[in-house]
C-alpha positions as CSV (number, residue, x, y, z in Angstrom):
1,X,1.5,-5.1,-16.9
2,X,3.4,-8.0,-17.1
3,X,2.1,-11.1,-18.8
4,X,1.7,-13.7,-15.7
5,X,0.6,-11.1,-14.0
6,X,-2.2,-10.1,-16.5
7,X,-3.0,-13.9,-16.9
8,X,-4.0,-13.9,-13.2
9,X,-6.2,-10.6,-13.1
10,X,-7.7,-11.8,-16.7
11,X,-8.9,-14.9,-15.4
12,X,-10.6,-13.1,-12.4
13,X,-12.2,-11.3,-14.6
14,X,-13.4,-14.0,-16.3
15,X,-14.6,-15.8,-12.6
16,X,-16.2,-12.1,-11.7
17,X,-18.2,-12.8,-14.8
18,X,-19.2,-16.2,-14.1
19,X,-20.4,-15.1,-10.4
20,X,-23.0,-12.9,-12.0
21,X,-24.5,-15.4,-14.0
22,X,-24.6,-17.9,-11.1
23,X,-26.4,-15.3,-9.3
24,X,-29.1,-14.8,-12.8
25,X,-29.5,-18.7,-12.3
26,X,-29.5,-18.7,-8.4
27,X,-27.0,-21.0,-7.6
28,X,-25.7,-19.4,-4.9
29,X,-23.4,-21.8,-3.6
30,X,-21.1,-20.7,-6.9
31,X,-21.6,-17.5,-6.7
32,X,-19.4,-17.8,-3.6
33,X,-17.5,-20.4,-4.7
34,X,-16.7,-18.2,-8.2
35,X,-16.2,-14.7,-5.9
36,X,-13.3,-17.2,-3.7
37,X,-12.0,-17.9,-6.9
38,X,-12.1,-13.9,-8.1
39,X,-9.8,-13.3,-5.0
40,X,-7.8,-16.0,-5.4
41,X,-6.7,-15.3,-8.6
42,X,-6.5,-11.2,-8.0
43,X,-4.2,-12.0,-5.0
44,X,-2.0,-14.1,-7.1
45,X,-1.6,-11.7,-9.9
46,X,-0.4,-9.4,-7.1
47,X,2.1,-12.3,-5.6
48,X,3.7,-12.5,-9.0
49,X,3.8,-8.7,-9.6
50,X,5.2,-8.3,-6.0
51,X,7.8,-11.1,-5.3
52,X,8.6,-12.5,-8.5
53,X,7.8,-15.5,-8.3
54,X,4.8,-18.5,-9.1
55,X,2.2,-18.6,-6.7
56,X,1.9,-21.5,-4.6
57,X,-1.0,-24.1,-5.9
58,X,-2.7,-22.7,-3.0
59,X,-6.2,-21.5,-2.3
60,X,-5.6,-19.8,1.6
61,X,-6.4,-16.1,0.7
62,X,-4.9,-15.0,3.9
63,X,-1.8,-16.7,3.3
64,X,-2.0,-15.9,-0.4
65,X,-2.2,-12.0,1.3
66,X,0.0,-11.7,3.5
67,X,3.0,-13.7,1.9
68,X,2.8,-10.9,-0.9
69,X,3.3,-8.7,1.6
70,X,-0.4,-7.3,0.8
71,X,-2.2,-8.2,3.9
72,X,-0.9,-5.1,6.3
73,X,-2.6,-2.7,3.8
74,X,-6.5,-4.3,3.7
75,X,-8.8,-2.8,5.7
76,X,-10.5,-4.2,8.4
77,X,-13.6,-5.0,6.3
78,X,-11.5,-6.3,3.3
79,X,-9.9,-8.6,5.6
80,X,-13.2,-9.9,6.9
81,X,-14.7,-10.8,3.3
82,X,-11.5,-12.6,3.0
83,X,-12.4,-14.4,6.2
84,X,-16.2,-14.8,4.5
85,X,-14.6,-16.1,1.1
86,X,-12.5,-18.6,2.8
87,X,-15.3,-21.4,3.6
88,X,-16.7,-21.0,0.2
89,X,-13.7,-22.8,-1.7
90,X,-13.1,-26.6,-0.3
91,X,-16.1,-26.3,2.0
92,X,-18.6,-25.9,-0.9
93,X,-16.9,-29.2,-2.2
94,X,-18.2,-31.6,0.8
95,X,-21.9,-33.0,1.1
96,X,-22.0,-32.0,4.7
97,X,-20.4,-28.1,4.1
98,X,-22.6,-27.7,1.3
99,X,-26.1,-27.6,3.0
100,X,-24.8,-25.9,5.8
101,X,-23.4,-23.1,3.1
102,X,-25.9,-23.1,1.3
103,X,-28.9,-22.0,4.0
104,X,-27.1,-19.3,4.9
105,X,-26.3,-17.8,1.3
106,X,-29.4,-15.7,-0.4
107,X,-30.1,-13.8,-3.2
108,X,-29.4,-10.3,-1.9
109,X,-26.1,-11.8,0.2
110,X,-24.7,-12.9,-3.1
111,X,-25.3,-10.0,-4.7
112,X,-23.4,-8.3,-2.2
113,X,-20.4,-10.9,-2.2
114,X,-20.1,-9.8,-6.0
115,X,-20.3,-6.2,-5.2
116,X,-17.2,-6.3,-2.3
117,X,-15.6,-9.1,-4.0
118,X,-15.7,-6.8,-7.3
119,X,-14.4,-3.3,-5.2
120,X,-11.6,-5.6,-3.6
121,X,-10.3,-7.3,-6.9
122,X,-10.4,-3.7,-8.1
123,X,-8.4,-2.2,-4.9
124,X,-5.9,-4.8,-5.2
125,X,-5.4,-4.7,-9.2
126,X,-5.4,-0.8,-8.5
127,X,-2.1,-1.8,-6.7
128,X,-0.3,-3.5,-9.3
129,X,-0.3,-0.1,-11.2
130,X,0.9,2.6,-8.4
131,X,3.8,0.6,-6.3
């Protein structure tokens, strides 16, 4: 695997890590925040490894997807966490978003963010190896 690419799937790794033991400490908000960042990071090793190029200093998912030319091939559940991870990111940032965020994450919800978050990174890295 090529080296920018690997830097990219490494540090997802790392995040995917970091998710669980947000979700040991309950802190829920960065276990979502963390499996954003998991995604982020997957879908930008698969950017370099498909176009070639530096990923924008972006953190859209769905853009992220589909200007690797990666979006047409996620199923319709895939593409739905990536619609769940979205708010996560900036949101989690803002007083206001926070709270709101926040009551509607629990224990067993986060546990199941890590799960589909883990199977996607996995699905997409799985990609970097067969194209």
């Amino acid at each position: 695997m090529d080296t920018k690419v690997q830097y990219w799937t490494d540090l997802a790794d790392y995040d995917l890590e970091a998710a669980k033991v947000m979700l040991k400490g309950k802190m829920f908000l960065y276990v979502g925040f963390m499996c954003h960042q998991v995604i982020e990071k997957t879908l930008k090793g698969y950017y370099v490894y498909s176009l070639s190029v530096t990923p924008p200093t972006i953190h859209n998912l769905l853009k992220l997807a589909t200007d690797s030319g990666l979006y047409d091939l996620l199923s319709d559940d895939q593409k739905k966490l990536l619609g769940q991870l979205m708010p996560l990111n900036i949101q989690t940032r803002y007083p206001t978003e926070k709270e709101r965020i926040l009551k509607s994450l629990s224990y067993e919800k986060c546990r199941d963010l890590i799960v589909k978050t883990k199977e996607l990174s996995l699905w997409i890295k799985a990609r970097l190896s067969t194209e």
